[in-house]
PyMOL Python script that loads the backbone (N, CA, C, O; Angstrom):
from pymol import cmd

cmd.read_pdbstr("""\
ATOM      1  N   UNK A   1       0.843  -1.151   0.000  1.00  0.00           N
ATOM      2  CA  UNK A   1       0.000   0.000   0.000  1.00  0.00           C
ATOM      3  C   UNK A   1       0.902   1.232   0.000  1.00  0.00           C
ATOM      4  O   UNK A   1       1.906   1.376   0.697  1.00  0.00           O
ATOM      5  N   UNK A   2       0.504   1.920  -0.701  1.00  0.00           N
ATOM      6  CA  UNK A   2       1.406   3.262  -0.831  1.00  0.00           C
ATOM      7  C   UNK A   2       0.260   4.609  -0.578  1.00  0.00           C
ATOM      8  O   UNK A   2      -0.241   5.323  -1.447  1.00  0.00           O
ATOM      9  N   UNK A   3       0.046   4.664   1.015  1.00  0.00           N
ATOM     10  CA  UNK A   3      -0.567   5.753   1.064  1.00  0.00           C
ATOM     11  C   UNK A   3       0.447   7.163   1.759  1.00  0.00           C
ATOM     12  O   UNK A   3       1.543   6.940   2.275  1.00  0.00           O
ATOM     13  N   UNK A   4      -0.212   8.738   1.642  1.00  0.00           N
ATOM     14  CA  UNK A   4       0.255   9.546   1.794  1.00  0.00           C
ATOM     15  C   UNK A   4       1.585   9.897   0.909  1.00  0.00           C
ATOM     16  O   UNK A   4       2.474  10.507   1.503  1.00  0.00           O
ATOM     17  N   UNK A   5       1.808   9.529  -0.584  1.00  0.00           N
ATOM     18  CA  UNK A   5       2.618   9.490  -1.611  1.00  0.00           C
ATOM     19  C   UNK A   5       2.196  11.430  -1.730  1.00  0.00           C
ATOM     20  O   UNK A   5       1.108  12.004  -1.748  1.00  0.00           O
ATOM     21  N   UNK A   6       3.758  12.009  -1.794  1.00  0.00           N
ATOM     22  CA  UNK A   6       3.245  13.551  -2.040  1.00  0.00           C
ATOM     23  C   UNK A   6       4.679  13.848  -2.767  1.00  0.00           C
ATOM     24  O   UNK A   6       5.791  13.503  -2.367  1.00  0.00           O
ATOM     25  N   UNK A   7       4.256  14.779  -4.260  1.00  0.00           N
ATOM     26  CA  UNK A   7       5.203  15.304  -5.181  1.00  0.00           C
ATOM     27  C   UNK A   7       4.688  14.217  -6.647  1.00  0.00           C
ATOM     28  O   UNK A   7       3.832  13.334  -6.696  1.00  0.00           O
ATOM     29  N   UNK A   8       5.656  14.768  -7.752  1.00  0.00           N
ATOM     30  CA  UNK A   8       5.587  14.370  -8.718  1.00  0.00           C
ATOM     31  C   UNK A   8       6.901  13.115  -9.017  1.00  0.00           C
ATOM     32  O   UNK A   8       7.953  13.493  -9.534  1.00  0.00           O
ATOM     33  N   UNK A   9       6.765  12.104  -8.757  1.00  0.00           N
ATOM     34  CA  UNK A   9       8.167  11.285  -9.535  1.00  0.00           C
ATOM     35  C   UNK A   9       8.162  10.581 -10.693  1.00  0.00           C
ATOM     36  O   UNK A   9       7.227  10.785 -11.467  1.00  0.00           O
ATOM     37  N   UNK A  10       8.803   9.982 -10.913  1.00  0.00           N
ATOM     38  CA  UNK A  10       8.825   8.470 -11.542  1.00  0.00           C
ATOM     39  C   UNK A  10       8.250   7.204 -11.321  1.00  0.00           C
ATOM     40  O   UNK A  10       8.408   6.865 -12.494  1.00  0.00           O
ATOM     41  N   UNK A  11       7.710   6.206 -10.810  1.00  0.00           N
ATOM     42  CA  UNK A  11       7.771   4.908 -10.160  1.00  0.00           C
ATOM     43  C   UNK A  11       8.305   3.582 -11.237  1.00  0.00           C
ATOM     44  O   UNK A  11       7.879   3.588 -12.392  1.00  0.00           O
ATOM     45  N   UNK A  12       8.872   2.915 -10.960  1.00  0.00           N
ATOM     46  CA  UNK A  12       9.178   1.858 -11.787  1.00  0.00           C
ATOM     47  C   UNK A  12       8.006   1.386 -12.084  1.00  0.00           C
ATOM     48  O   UNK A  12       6.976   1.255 -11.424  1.00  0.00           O
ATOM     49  N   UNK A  13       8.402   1.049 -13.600  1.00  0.00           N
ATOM     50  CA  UNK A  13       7.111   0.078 -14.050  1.00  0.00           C
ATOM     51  C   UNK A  13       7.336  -1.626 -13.740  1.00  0.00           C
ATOM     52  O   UNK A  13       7.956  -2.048 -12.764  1.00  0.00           O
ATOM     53  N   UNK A  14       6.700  -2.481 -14.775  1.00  0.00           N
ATOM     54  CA  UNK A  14       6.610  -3.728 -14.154  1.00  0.00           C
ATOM     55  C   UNK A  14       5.592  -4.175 -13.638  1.00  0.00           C
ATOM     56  O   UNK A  14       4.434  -3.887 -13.940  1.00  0.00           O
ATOM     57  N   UNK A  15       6.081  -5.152 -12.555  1.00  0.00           N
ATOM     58  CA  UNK A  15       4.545  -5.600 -11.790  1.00  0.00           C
ATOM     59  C   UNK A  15       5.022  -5.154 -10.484  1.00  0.00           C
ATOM     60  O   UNK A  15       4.492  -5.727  -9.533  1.00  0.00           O
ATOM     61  N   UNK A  16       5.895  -4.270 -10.214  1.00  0.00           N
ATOM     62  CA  UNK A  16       6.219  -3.898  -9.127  1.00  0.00           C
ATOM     63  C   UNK A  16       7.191  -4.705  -8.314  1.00  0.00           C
ATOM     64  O   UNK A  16       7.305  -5.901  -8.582  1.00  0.00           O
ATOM     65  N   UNK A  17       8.052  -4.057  -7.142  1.00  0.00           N
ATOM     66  CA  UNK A  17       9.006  -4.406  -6.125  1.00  0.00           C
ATOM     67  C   UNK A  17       8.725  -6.092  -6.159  1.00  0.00           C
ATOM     68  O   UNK A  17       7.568  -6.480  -5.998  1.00  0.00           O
ATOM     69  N   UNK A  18       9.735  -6.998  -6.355  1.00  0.00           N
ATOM     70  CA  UNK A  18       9.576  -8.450  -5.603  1.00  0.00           C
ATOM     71  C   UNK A  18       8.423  -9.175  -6.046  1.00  0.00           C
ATOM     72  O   UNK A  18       7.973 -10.080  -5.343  1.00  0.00           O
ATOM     73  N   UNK A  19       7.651  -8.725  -7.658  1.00  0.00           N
ATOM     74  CA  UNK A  19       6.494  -9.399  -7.760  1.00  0.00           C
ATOM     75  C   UNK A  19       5.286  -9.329  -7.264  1.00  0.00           C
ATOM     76  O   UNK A  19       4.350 -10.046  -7.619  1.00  0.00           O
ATOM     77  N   UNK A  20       5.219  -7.962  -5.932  1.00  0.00           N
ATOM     78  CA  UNK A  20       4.085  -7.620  -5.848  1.00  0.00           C
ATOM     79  C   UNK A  20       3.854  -6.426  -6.550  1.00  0.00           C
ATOM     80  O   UNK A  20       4.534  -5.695  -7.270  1.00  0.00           O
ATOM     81  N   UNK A  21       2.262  -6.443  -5.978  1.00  0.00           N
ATOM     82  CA  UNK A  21       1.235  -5.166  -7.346  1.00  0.00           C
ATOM     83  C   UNK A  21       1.049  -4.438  -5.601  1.00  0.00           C
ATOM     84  O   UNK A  21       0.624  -4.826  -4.514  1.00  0.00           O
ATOM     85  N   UNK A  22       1.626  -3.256  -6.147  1.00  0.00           N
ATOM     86  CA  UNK A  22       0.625  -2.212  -4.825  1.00  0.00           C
ATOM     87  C   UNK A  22      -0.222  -1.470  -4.693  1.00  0.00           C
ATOM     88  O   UNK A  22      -0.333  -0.851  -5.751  1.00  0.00           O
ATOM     89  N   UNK A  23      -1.212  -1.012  -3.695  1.00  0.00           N
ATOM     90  CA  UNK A  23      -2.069  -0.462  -3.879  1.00  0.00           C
ATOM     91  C   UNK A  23      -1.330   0.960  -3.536  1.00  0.00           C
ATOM     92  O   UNK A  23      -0.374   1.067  -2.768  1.00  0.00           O
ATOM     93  N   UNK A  24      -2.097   2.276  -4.412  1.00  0.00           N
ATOM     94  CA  UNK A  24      -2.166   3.684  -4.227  1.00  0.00           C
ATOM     95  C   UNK A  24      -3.132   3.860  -3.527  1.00  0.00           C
ATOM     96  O   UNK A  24      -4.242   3.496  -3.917  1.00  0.00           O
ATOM     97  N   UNK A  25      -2.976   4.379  -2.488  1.00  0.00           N
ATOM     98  CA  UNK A  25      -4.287   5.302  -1.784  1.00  0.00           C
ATOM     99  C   UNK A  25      -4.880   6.363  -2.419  1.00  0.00           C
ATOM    100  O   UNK A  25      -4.054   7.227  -2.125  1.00  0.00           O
ATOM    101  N   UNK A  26      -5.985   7.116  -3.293  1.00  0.00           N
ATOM    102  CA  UNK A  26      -5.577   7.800  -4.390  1.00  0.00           C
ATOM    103  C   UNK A  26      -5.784   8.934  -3.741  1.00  0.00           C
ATOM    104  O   UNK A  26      -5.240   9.924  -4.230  1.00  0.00           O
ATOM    105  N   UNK A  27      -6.791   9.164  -2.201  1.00  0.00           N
ATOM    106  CA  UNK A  27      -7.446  10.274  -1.664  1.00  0.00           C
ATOM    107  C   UNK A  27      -6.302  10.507  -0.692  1.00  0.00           C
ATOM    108  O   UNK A  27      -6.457  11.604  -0.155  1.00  0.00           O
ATOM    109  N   UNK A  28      -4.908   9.707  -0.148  1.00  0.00           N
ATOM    110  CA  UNK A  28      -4.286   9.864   0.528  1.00  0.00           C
ATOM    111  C   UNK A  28      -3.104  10.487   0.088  1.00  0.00           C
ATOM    112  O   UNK A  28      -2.285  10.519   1.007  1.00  0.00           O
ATOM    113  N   UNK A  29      -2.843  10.806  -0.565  1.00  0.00           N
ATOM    114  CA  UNK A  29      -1.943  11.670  -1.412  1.00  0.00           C
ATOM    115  C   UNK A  29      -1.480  13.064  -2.428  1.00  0.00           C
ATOM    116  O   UNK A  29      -2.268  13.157  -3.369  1.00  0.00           O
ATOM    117  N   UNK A  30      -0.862  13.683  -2.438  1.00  0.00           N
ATOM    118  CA  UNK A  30      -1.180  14.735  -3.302  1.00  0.00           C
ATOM    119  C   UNK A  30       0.280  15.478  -3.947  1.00  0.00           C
ATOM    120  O   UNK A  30       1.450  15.374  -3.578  1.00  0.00           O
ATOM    121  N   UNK A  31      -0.215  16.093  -4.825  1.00  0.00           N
ATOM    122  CA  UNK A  31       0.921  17.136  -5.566  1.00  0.00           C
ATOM    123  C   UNK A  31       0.425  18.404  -5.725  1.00  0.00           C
ATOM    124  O   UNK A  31      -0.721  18.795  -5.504  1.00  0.00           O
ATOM    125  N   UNK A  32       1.790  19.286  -6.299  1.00  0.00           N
ATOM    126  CA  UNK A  32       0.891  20.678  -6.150  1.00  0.00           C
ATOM    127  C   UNK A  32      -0.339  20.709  -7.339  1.00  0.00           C
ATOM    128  O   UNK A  32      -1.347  21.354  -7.052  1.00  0.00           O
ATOM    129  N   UNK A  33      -0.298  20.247  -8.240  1.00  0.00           N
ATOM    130  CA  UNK A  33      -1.632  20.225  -9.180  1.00  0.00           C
ATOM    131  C   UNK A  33      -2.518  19.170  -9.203  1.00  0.00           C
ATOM    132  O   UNK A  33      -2.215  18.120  -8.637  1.00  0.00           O
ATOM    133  N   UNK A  34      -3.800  19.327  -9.902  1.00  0.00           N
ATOM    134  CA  UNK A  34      -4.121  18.026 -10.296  1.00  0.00           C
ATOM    135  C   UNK A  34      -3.934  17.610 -11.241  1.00  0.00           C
ATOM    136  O   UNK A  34      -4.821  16.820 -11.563  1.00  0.00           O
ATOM    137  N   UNK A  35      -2.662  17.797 -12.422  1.00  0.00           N
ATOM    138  CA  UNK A  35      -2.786  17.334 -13.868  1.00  0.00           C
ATOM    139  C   UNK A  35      -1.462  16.592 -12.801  1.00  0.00           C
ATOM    140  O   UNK A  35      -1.373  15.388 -13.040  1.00  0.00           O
ATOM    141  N   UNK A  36      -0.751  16.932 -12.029  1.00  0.00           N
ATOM    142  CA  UNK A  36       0.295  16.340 -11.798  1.00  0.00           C
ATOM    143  C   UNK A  36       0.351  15.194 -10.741  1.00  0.00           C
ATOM    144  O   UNK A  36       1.379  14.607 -10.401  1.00  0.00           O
ATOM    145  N   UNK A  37      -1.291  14.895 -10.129  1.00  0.00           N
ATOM    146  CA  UNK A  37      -1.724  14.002  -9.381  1.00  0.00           C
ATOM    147  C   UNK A  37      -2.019  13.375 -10.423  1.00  0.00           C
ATOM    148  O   UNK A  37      -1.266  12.433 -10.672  1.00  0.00           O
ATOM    149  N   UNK A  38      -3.113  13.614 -11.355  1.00  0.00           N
ATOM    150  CA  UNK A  38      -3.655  12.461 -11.898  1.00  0.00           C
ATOM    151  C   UNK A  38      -2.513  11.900 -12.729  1.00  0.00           C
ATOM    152  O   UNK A  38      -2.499  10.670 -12.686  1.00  0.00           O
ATOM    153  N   UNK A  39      -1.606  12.407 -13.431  1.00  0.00           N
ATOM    154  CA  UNK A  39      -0.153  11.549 -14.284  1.00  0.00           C
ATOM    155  C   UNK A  39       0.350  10.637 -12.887  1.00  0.00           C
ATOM    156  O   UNK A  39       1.017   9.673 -13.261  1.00  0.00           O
ATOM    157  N   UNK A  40       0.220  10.689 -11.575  1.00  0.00           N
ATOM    158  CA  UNK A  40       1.062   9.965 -11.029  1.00  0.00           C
ATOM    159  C   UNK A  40       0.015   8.880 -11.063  1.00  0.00           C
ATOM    160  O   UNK A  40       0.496   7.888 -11.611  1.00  0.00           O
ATOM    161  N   UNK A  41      -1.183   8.698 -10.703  1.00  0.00           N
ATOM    162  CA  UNK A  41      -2.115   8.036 -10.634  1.00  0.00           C
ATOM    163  C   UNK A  41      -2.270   7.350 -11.771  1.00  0.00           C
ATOM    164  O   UNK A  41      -2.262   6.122 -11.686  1.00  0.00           O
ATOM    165  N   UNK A  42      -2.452   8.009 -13.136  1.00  0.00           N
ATOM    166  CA  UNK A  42      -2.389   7.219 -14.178  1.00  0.00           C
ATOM    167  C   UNK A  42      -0.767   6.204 -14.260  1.00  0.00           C
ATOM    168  O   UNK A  42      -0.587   4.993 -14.379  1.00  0.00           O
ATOM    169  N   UNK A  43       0.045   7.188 -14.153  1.00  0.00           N
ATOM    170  CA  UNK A  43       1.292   5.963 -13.989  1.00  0.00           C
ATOM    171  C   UNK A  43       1.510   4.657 -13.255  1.00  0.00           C
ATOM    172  O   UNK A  43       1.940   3.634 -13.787  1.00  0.00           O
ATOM    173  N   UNK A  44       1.125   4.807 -11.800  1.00  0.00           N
ATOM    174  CA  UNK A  44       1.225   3.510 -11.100  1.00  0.00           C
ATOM    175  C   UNK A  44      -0.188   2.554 -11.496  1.00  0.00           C
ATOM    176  O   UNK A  44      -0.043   1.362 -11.225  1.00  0.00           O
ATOM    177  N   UNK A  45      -1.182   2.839 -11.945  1.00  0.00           N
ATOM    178  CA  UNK A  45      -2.520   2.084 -12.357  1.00  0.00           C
ATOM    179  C   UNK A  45      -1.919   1.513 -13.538  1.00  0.00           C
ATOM    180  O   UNK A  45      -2.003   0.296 -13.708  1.00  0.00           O
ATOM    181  N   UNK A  46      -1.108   2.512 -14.678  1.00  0.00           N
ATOM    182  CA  UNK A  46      -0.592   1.324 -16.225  1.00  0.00           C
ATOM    183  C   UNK A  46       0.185   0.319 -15.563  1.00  0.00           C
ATOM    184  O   UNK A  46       0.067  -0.820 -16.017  1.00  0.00           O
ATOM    185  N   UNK A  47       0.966   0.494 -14.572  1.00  0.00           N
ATOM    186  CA  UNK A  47       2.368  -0.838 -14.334  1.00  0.00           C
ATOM    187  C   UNK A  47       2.699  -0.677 -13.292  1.00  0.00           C
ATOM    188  O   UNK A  47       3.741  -1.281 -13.036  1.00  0.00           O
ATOM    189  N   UNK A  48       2.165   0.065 -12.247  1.00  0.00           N
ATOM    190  CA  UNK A  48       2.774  -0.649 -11.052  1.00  0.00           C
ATOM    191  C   UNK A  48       1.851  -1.544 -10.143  1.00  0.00           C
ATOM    192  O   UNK A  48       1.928  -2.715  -9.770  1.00  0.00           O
ATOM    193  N   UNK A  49       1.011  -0.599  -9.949  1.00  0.00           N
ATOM    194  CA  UNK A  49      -0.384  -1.141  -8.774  1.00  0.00           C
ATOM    195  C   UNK A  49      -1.633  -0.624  -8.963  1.00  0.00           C
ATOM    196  O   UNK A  49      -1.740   0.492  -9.472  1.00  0.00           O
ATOM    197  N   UNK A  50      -2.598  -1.250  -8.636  1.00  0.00           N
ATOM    198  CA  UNK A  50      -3.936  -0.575  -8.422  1.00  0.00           C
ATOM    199  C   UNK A  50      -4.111   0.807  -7.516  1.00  0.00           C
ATOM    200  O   UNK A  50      -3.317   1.099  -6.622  1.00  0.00           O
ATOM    201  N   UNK A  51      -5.337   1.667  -7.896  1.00  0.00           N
ATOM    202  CA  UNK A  51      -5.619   3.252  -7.587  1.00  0.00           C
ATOM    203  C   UNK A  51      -6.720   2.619  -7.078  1.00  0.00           C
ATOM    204  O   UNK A  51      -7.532   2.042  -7.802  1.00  0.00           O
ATOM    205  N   UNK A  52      -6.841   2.705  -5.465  1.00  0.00           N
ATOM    206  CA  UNK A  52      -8.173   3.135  -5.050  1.00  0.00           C
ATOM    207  C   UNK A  52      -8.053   3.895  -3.793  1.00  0.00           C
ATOM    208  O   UNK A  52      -6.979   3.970  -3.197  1.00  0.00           O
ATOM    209  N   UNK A  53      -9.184   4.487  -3.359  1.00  0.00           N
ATOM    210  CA  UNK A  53      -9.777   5.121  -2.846  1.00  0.00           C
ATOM    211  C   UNK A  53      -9.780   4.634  -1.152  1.00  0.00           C
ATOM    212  O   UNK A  53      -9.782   3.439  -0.859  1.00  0.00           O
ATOM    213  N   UNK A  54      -9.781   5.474  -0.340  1.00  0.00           N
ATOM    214  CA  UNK A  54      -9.277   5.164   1.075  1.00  0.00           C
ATOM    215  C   UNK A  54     -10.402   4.281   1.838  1.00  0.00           C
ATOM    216  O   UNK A  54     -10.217   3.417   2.695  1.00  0.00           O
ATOM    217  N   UNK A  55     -11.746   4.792   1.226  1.00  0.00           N
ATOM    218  CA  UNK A  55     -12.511   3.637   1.728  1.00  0.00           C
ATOM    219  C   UNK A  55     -12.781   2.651   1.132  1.00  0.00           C
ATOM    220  O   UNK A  55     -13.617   2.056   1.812  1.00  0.00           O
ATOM    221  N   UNK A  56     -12.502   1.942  -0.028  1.00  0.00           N
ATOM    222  CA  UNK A  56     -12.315   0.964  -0.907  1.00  0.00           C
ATOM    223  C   UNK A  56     -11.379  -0.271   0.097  1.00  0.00           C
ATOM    224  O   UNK A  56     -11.732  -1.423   0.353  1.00  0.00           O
ATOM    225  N   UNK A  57     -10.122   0.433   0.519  1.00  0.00           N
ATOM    226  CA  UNK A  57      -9.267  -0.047   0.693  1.00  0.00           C
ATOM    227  C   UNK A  57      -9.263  -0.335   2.312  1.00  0.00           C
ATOM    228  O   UNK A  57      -8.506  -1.161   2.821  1.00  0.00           O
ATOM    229  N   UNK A  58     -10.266   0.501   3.099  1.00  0.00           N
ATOM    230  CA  UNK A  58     -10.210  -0.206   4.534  1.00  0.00           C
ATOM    231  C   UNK A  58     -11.287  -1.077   4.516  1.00  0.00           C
ATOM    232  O   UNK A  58     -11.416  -1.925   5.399  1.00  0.00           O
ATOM    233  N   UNK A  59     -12.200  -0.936   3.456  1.00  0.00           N
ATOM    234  CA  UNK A  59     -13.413  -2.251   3.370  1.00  0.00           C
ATOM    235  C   UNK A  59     -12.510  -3.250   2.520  1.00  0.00           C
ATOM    236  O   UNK A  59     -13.339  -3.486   1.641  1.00  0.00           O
ATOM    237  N   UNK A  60     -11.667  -3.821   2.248  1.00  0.00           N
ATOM    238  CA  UNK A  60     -10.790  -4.735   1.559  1.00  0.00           C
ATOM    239  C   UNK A  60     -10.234  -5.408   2.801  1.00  0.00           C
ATOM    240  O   UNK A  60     -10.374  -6.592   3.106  1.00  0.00           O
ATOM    241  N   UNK A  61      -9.294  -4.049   3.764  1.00  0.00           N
ATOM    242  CA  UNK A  61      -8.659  -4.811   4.771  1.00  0.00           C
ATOM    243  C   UNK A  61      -9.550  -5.101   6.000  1.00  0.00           C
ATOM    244  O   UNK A  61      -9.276  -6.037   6.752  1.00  0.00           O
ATOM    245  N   UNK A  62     -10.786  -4.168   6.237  1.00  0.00           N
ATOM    246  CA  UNK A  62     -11.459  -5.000   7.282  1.00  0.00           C
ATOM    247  C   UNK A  62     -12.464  -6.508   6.742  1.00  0.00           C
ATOM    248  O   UNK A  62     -13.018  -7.389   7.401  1.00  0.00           O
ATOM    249  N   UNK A  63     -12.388  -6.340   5.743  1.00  0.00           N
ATOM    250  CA  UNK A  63     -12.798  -8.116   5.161  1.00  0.00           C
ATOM    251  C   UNK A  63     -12.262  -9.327   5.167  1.00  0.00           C
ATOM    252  O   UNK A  63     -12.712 -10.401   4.768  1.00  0.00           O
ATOM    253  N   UNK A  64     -11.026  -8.978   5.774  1.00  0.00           N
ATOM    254  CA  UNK A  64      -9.900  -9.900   5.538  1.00  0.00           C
ATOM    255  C   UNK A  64      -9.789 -10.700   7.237  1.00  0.00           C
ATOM    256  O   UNK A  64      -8.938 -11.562   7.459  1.00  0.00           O
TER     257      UNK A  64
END
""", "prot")
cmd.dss("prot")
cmd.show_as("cartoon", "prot")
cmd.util.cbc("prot")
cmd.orient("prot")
């Protein structure tokens, strides 16, 4: 899980670190724009990990 991600980078593509896929928190994070949030968001959703949403993702882990 990659929440509270803040700025614009790079992330490796792939399937991610060690063969896992990670999740983005997408509401937990930010940059100074939104063209420069949503490119990070679109980037890790093509090849690194899934984009969801903070309550998506505590109804995932309280299911578990």
């Amino acid at each position: 899980m990659l929440p509270g991600v803040a700025g614009s980078y790079r992330l490796p593509g792939g399937t991610g670190a060690g063969g896992y896929r990670a999740v983005l928190v997408a509401d937990a994070c930010a940059t100074r724009d939104d063209a420069a949030h949503n490119a990070t968001l679109a980037t890790v959703y093509r090849g690194f990990g899934d984009v969801r949403p903070t309550a998506e993702v505590m109804a995932l882990l309280l299911s578990r």
